[in-house]
C-alpha positions in Angstrom: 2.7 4.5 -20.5 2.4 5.8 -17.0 2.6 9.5 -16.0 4.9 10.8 -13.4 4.2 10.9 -10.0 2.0 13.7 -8.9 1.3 15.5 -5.4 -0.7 17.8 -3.3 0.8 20.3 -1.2 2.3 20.0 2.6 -0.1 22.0 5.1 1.9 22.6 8.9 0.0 22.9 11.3 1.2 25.2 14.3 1.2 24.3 17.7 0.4 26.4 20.5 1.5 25.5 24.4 -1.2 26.7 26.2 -0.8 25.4 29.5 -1.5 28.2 32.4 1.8 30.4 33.0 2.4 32.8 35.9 0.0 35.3 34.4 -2.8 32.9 35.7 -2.0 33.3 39.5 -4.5 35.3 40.5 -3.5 38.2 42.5 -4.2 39.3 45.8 -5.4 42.3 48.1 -2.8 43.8 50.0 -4.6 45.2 52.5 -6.4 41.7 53.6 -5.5 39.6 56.4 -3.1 37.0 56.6 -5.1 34.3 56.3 -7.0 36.4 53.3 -4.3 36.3 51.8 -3.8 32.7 51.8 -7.4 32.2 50.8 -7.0 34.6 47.6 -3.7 33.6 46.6 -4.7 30.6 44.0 -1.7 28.0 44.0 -1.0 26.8 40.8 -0.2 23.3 41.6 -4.0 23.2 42.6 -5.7 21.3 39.9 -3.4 22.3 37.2 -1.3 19.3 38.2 -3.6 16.6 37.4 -4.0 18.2 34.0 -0.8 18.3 33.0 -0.1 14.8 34.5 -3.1 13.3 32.3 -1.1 15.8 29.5 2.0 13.6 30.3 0.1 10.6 30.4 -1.3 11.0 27.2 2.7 12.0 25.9 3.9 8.7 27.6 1.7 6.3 25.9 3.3 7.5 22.5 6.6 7.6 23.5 6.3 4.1 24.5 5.8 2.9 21.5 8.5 0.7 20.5 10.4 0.8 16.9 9.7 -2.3 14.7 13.0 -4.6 15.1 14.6 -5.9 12.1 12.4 -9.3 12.2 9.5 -6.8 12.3 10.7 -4.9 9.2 9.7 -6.9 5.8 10.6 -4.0 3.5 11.5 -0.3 2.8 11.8 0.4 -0.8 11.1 3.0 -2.9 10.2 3.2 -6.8 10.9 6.1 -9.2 11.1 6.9 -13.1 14.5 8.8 -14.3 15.0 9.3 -17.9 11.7 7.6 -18.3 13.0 4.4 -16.9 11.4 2.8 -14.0 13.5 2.0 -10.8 13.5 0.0 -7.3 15.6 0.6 -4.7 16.0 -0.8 -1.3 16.1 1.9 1.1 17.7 1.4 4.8 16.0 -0.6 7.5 15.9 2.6 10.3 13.4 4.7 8.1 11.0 2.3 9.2 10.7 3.8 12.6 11.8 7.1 11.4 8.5 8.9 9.1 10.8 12.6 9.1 14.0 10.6 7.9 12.2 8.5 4.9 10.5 11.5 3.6 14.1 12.9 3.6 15.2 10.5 1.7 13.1 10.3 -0.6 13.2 14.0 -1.5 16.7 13.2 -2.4 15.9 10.2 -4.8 17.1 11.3 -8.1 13.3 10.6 -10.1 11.8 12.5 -13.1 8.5 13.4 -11.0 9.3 12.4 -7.5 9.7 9.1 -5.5 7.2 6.6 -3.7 8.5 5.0 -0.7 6.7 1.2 0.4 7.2 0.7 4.5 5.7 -2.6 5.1 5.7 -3.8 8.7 5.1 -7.6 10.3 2.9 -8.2 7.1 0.2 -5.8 9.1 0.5 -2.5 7.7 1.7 -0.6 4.3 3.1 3.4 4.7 2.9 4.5 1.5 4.8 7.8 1.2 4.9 9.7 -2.4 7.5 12.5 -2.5 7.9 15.5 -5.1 9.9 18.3 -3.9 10.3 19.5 -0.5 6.5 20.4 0.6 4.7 18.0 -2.4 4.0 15.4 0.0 1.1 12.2 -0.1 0.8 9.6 2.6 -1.4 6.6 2.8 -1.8 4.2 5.7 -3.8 0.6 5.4 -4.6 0.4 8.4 -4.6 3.2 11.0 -5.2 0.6 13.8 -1.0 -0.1 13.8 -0.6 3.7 14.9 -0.3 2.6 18.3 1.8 -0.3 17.9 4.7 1.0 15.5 6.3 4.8 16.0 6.2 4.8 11.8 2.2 4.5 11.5 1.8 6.6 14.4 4.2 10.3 13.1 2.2 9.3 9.6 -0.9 9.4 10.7 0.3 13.1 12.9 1.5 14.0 9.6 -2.0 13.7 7.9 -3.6 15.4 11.1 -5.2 12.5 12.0 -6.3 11.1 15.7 -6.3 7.8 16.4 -8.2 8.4 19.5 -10.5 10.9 18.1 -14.0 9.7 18.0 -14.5 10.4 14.6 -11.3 8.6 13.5 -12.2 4.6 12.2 -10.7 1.9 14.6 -9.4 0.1 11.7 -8.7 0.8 7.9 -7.2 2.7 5.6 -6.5 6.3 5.8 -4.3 9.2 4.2 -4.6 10.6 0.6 -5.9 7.4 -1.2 -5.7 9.7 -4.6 -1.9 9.3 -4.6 -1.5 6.7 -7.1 -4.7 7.9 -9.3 -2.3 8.9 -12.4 -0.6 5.9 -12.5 -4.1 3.6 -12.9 -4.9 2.7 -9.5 -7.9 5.7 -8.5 -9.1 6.2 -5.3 -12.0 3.7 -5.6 -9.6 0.7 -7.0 -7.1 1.4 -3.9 -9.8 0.9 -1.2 -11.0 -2.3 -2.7 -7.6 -4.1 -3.0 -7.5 -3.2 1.0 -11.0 -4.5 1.5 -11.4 -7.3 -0.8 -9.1 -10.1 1.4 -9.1 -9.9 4.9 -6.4 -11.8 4.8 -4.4 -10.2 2.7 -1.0 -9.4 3.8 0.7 -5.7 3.7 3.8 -7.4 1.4 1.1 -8.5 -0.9 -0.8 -5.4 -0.6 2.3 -3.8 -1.7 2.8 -6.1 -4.4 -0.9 -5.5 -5.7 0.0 -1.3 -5.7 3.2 -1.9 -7.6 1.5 -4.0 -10.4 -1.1 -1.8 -11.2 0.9 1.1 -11.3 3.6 -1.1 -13.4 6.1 -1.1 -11.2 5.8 -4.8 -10.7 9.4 -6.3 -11.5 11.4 -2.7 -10.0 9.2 -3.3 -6.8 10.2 -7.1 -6.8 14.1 -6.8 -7.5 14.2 -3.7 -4.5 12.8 -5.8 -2.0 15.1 -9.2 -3.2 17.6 -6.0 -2.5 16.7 -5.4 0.7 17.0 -8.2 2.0 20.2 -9.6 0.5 22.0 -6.3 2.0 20.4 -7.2 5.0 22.1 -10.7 5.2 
């Protein structure tokens, strides 16, 4: 029989602005010349500017990303035991381009030992979200290369603190806490391989593959036939 859903814990991580304020114009000598003056006084647009428009730059390449349409949306379900009985549910089509949102909602799923929540997007890439509490969070990506195509991939990977444009950051693959399924038969080392095994293979089928080995298979079936008949 499986075991409950399990979790690590939420780390925040602070962020500081630490663009230059007016207590970086330097000052100046009083008793200088005019044109001293002018010479001394630094001006703040000087140089500062083209940082903070490469800052903004940076800024407006994620906030362009555009939210998956509901073609672009093949599922968002999530899967739960209560009372020792295993459940699917079909969750609503705008948590798919809203990360915050669907870890709300799954906090509020009524499970034993938490929720999982299954975002699968143009058959490309799974978000796999498992929930317990309020700061017991566990997120998986299959492929971290969709963070800057969909707004979904892109706040889950912020969420595990990774860069898709850091250098040390793979182009492609999966990413995120690969342990989160461990305790219901799927380790870390299994996971990987179903994501590596078929090129091909689709992130509905990937999906499909997860919920089997954690036997989920028919709740994860009848949640996306849900889905999409409340979609019609």
């Amino acid at each position: 029989m499986a075991q409950g859903f399990g979790a690590q814990g939420l780390d925040e991580d602070d962020r500081l602005d630490d663009r230059p304020g007016l207590e970086d114009i330097d000052t100046f000598d009083g008793d200088d010349d005019e044109d001293d003056d002018e010479d001394d006084f630094d001006d703040p647009d000087d140089g500062d500017d083209d940082e903070d428009e490469e800052d903004d730059g940076d800024e407006d390449v994620y906030d362009d990303l555009e939210d998956a349409d509901d073609d672009e949306i093949d599922f968002v379900v999530a899967l739960y035991r209560e009372d020792g009985e295993l459940t699917g549910i079909a969750l609503e089509p705008d948590l798919a381009n809203d990360f915050e949102e669907l870890i709300a909602q799954l906090q509020r799923v009524p499970g034993d030992a938490g929720a999982l929540g299954l975002v699968s997007l143009d058959s490309e890439v799974l978000v796999a979200a498992r929930v317990r509490g309020p700061r017991h969070i566990q997120v998986m990506i299959s492929d971290i290369y969709y963070a800057d195509v969909w707004p979904l991939v892109r706040d889950a990977a912020d969420f595990l603190g990774i860069d898709p444009d850091d250098d040390d950051t793979p182009e492609e693959g999966i990413v995120g806490d690969l342990s989160l399924f461990a305790d219901q038969g799927l380790p870390e080392m299994n996971l990987t391989a179903l994501t590596m095994e078929d090129d091909e293979l689709s992130s509905e089928d990937l999906a499909g593959r997860i919920a089997k080995a954690i036997h989920f298979e028919p709740q994860f079936r009848k949640a996306v036939d849900d889905y999409w008949s409340s979609d019609e």
